[in-house]
C-alpha positions as CSV (number, residue, x, y, z in Angstrom):
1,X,75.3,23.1,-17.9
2,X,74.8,26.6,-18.6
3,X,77.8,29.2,-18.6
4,X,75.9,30.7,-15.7
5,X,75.3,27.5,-13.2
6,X,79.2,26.0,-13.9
7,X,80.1,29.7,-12.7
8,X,77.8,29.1,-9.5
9,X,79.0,25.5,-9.5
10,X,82.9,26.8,-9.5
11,X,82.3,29.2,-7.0
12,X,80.3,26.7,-4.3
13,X,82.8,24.2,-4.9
14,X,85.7,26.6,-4.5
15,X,84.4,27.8,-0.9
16,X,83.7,24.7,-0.3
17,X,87.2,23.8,-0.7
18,X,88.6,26.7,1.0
19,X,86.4,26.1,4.3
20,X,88.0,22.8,4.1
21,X,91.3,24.4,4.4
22,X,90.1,26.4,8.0
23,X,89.0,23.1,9.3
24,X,92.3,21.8,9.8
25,X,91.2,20.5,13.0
26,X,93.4,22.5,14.9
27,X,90.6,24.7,16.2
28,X,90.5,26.6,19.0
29,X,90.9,24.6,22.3
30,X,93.8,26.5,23.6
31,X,97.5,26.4,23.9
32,X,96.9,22.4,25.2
33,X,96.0,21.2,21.8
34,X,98.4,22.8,20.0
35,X,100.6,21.7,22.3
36,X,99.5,18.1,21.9
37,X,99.9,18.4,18.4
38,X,103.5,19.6,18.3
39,X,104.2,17.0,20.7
40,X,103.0,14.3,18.3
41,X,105.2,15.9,15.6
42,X,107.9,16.1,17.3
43,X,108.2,12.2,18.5
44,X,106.9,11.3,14.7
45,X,109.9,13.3,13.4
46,X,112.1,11.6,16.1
47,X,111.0,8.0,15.3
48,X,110.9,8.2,11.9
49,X,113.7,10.6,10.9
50,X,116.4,9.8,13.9
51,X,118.8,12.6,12.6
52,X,116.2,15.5,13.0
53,X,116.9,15.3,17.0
54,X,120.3,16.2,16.8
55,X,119.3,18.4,14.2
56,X,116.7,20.3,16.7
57,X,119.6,19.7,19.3
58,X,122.0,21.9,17.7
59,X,119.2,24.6,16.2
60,X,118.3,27.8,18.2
61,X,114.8,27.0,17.8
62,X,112.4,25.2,15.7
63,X,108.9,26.1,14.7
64,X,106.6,23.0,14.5
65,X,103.5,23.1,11.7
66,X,102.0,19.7,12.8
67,X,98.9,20.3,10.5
68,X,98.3,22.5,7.2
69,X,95.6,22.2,5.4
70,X,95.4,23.5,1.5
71,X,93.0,23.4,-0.7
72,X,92.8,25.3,-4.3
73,X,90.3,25.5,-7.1
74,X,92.3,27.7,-9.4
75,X,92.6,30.4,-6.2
76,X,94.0,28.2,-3.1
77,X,95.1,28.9,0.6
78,X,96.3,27.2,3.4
79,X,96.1,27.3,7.0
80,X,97.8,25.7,10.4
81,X,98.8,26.4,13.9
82,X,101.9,25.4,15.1
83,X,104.6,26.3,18.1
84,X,108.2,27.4,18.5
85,X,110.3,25.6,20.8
86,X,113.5,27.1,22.0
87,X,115.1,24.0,23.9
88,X,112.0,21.8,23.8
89,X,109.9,24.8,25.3
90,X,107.2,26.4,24.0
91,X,107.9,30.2,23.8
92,X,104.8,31.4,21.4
93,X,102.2,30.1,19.4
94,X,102.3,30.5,15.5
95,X,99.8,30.5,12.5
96,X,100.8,30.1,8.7
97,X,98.7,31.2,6.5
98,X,99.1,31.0,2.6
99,X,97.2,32.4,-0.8
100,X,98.0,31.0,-4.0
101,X,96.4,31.6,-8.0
102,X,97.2,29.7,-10.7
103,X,96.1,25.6,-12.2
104,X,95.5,24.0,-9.4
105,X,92.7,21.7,-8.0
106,X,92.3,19.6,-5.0
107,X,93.3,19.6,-1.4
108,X,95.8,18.0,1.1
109,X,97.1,18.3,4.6
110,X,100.5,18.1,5.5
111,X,103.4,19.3,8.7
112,X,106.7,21.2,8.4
113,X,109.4,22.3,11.1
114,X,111.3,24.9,10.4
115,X,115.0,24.7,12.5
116,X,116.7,27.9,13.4
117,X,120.4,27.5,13.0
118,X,121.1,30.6,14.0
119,X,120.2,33.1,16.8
120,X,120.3,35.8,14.0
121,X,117.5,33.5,12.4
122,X,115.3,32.9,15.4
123,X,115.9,36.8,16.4
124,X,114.6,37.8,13.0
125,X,112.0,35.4,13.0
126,X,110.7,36.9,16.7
127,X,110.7,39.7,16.1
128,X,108.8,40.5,13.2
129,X,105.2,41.2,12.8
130,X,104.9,38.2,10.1
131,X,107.6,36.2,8.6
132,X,107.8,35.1,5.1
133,X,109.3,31.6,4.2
134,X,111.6,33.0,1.7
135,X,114.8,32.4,-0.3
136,X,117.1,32.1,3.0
137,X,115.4,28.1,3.6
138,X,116.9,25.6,2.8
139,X,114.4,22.7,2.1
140,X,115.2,19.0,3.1
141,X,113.4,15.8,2.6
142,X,112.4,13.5,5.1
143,X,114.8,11.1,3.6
144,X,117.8,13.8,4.1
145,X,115.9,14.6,7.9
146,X,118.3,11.1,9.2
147,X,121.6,12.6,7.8
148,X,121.7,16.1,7.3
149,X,125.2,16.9,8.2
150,X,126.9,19.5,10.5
151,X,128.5,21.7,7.0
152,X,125.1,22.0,6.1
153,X,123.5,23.7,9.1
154,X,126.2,26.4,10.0
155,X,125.5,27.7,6.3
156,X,121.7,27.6,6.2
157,X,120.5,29.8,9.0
158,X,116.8,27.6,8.6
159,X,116.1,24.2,7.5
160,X,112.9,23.5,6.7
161,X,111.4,19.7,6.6
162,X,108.4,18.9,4.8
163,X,106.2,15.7,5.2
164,X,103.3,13.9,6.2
165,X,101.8,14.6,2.9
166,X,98.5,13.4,2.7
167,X,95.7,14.7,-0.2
168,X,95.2,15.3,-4.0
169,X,97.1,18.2,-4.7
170,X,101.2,17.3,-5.6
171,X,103.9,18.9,-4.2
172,X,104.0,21.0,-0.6
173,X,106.3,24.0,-0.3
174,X,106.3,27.1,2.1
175,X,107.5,30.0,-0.5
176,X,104.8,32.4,0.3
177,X,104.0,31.4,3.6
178,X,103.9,33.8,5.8
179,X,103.5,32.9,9.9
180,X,102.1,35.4,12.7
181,X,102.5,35.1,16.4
182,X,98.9,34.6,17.8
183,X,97.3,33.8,21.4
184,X,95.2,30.9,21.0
């Protein structure tokens, strides 16, 4: 293969990849799919993490990811809709979007929540133009999502839960992530 036609090969294959990442599957039906789809998160966590209820109990609000899709060929992004819930209502409708560059190669889906402990959180979170998952998370596994304890949330104003991991690239975190309120 030529220097030229791996270039064109790399390139194909690397939109290829990254259109894979827009069709999440999420698409554009409306608040009622989205809605769906958080509902289905939200039970799964429930069921299979018990703790995460009183967890989502005690937060201010929690944003629910119920599908991200990533996909990277040396350059990489990810995409998903999602929904905040203050008390188990949705009060706006989220995207998350996410570039990253460096050795990477393949593509997976996968959810997150994100609990706001605190009104300062959720206020912050509101009312920005886009929020960047940053140093103030605290990240929990889905093993930790059936006992994380009460010390823990009153010092991390927002827990965020990873899982669901399904694809060929290892490892899912949100540093970088940045989420903007949308109308769907």
């Amino acid at each position: 293969m030529t220097p030229h036609s791996r270039r064109q090969f790399l390139m194909i294959g690397g939109s290829g990849l990254m259109l894979a990442a827009c069709g999440n599957g999420v698409g554009s039906d409306g608040p009622q799919r989205i809605d769906a789809r958080v509902d289905a998160t939200r039970d799964y966590l429930r069921t299979q993490y018990p703790g995460t209820q009183d967890l989502a109990q005690r937060a201010a609000g929690v944003l629910y990811m119920p599908l991200v899709t990533e996909a990277g060929l040396g350059i990489g992004g990810a995409y998903g809709r999602g929904a905040l819930r203050i008390r188990d209502v949705t009060v706006d409708y989220y995207s998350s979007t996410k570039a990253t560059v460096g050795f990477q190669i393949g593509a997976q889906q996968y959810a997150h929540a994100l609990f706001f402990m605190t009104e300062a959180a959720l206020g912050d979170f509101r009312r920005s133009q886009g929020w960047a998952a940053s140093a103030d998370i605290r990240y929990a596994t889905p093993e930790q999502g059936a006992s994380i304890g009460k010390e823990t949330t009153e010092i991390d104003p927002v827990i965020a839960l990873v899982f669901g991991q399904q694809g060929l690239i290892a490892g899912a975190t949100l540093g970088g992530t940045k989420y903007t309120r949308i109308i769907p």
